[in-house]
N, C-alpha and C positions, 0 to 999 in steps of 0.2 A: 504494500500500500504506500504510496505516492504521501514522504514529510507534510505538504501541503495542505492533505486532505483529512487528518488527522486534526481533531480538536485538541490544541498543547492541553488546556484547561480540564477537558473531563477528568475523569477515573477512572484508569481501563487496567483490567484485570492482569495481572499479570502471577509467574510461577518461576519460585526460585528454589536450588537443588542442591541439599549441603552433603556432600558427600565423604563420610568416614571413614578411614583405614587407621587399620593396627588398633579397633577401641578397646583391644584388652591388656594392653602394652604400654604404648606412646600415640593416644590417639592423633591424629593428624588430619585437616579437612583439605580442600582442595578448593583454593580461590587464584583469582588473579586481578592484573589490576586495569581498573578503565582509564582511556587515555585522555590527556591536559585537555582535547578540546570539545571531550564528550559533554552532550548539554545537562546531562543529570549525574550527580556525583565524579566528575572530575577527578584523576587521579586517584579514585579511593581502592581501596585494594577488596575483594567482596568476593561472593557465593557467584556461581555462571547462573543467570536467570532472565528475564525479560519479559515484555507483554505478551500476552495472547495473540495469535494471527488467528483468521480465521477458518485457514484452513484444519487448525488443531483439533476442531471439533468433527471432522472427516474422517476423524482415525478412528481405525479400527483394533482398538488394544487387545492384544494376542494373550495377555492374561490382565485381567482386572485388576483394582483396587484393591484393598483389604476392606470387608466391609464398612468396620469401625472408619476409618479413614474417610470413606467413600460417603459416610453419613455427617462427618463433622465440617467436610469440606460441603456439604448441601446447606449447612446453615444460612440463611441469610443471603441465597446464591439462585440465579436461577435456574429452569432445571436444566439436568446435561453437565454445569459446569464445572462439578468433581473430575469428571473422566478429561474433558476440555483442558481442565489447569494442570492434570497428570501429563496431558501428552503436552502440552508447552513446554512443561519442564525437563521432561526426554528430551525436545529438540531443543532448547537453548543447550544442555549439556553436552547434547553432541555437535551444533556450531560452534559452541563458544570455548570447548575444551577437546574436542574429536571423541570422547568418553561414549560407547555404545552401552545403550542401557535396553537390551535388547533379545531376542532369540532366533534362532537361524532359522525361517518358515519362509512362503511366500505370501507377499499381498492379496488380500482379498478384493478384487476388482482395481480400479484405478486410483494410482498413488498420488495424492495431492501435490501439486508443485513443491508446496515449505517443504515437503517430505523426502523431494527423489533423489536426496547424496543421504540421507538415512538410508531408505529401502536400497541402495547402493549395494550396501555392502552387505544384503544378504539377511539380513533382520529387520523383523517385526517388534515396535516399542512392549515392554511389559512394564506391570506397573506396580503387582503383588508385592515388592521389595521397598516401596516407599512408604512413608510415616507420615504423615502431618501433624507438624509441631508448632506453627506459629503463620499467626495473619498479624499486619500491619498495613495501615491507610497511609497514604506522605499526606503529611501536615498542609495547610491550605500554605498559598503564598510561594512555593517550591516551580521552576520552569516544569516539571513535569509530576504528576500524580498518580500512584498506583493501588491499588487494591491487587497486595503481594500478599501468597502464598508458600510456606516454607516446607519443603520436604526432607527431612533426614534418609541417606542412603549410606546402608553400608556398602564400602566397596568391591565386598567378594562377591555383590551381584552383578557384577559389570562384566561384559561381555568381550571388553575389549582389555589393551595392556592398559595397567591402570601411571602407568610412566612416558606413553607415548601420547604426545600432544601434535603431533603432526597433521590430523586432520583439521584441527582448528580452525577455525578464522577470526581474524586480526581486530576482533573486539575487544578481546582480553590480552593483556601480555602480561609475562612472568609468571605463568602457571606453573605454582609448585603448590606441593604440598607441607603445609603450616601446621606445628605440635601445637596444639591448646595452651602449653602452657607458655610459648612464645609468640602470641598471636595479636597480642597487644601492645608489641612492636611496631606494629606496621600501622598505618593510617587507613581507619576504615569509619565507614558511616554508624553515627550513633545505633539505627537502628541494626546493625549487621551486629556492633558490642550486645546489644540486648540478648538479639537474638543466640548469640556464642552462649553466652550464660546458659541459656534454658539448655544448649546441645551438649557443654560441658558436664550437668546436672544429669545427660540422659548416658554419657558414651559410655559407661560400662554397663548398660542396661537398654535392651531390644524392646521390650515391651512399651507398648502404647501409655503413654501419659494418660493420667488420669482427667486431664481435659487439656487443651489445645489454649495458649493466650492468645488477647486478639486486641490490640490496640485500635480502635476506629478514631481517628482521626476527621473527623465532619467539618462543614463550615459553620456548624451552631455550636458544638463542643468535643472535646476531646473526652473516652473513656475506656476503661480497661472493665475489657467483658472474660468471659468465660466458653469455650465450645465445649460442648458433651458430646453433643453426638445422637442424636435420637434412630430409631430403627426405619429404612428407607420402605416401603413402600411399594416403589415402582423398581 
């Protein structure tokens, strides 16, 4: 979609994807950093994540959500957009770090454009392996505004070498992987520190939080809610 055509001002959804190795050891995530002239956090060093395109909601996930996941992410959302912000957050991982979060099948019918250096390489997105840990609105006043979604990934689900960054593209640079306990070294956006806390709290432990934080951010107030999760339905 065409800069132009984009309203800077709305709120549009977006999916970012914190991914964990070594958490029973020396845990370590995997960020890198945005460049001097990017127009939302500049230089900040962060999680691979991004908006929603529309084509994300095309996909066809080769194994689902967890359902607890799949119901806290319906909160407040409308419908479709659990599975929608799952497959965002596959494909910003695999643009923005080359990272296949994936399994080796083929496409059911035709591969969305955002999709075809995914389905590239032989996989279909899965989604069973992700967590949702944390939602945050950006504060009004900001050139850009997200209704972000955070996913916890361990990294022995990953499909691909979890050291080669070669597929990449050139929105993040310096991807490496960052020990927790050296991670506040580096210059990273307020809300990425929040969020480190809640993943710190979780890395030697796989199980689903007991609820999901969710800072909403509005133009009438700011407040800190709670997700549970209620049972879906459809």
């Amino acid at each position: 979609m065409s800069s132009d055509t984009i309203d800077k001002t709305a709120i549009r959804n977006a999916a970012t994807i914190i991914v964990l190795r070594d958490r029973s050891t020396n845990p370590r995530v995997l960020m890198g950093q945005r460049g001097s002239k990017a127009a939302f956090m500049p230089n900040k060093v962060v999680f691979p994540g991004g908006a929603v395109d529309p084509d994300d909601s095309k996909v066809a996930l080769a194994r689902p959500l967890p359902p607890l996941c799949a119901a806290r992410l319906s909160e407040g959302a409308e419908p479709g957009m659990a599975r929608t912000l799952a497959a965002a957050a596959i494909r910003e991982l695999w643009e923005e770090t080359g990272q296949i979060l994936g399994t080796q099948a083929p496409w059911p019918g035709a591969v969305p454009e955002e999709w075809l250096g995914f389905a590239g390489t032989g996989h279909r997105p899965v989604a069973d392996g992700l967590q949702f840990v944390f939602r945050a609105i950006t504060p009004p006043g900001r050139p850009r505004r997200f209704d972000a979604r955070f996913f916890l990934l361990d990294a022995e689900a990953l499909a691909s070498d979890p050291d080669d960054f070669s597929g990449a593209e050139d929105e993040l640079s310096h991807l490496q992987w960052i020990p927790l306990d050296e991670i506040r070294n580096f210059d990273l956006p307020f809300i990425t520190e929040v969020v480190l806390a809640e993943v710190a709290a979780r890395a030697h432990d796989d199980t689903p939080p007991n609820s999901v934080p969710f800072f909403r951010n509005d133009d009438e107030e700011s407040l800190f809610l709670r997700l549970h999760g209620r049972p879906l339905t459809d």
